[in-house]
N, C-alpha and C positions, 0 to 999 in steps of 0.2 A: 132789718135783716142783717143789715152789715153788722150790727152793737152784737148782735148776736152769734154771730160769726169771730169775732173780736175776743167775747165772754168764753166760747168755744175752745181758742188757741192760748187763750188764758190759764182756762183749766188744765188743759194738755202740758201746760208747759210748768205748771206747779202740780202735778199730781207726779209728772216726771221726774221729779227733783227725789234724789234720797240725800236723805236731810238726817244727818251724823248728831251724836249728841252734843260735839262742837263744829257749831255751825263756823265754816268758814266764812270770813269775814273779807270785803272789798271795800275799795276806796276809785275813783272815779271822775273824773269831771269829763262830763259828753256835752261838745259843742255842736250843735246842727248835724250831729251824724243820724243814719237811720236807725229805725228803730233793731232791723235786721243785724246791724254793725254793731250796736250797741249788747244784744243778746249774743253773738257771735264772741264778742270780748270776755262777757257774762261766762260763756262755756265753756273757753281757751283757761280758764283760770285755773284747770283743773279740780282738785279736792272729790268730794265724793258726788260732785252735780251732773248732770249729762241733761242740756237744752235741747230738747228738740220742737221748730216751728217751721211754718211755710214761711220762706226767707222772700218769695216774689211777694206774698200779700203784706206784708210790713214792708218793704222798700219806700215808699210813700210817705210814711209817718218820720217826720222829723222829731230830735230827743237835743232838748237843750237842759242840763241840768246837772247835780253834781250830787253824787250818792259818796256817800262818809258813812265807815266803819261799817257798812250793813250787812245781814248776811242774803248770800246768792238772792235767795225768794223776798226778802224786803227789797232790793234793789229793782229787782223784776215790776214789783208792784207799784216803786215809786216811777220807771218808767213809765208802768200803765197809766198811771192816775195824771201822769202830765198831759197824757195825749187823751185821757179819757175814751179810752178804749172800752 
């Protein structure tokens, strides 16, 4: 139930994305932040993305990891795939 709850907030949050024909690009290194802080940075960056997620249900999930050159929605994913959400 929760994986799927998780898959849920996933989709929500890449189907949200408008995704330019140049994709803006991020660079990153997230030490032990939450996964909510790490999206929250993700959305601050401006360009043409607008992140919307429940910020209490990610609070939990720690994100140790370092995203190079990616754009918005690979960076997203590479969080996911850390925490296997």
């Amino acid at each position: 139930m929760i994986m799927n709850r998780f898959k849920l907030i996933y989709l929500l949050i890449v189907f949200s994305l408008a995704i330019p024909v140049y994709a803006q690009r991020v660079t990153r290194s997230f030490n032990d932040v939450s996964m909510s802080e790490a999206l929250k940075w993700l959305n601050e960056q401006g360009g043409e993305y607008s992140i919307s997620f429940l910020y209490n249900d990610l609070e939990d999930f720690r994100v140790t990891t370092s995203v190079k050159n990616k754009s918005v929605p690979d960076a997203i994913q590479q969080l996911i795939e850390i925490n296997r959400l």
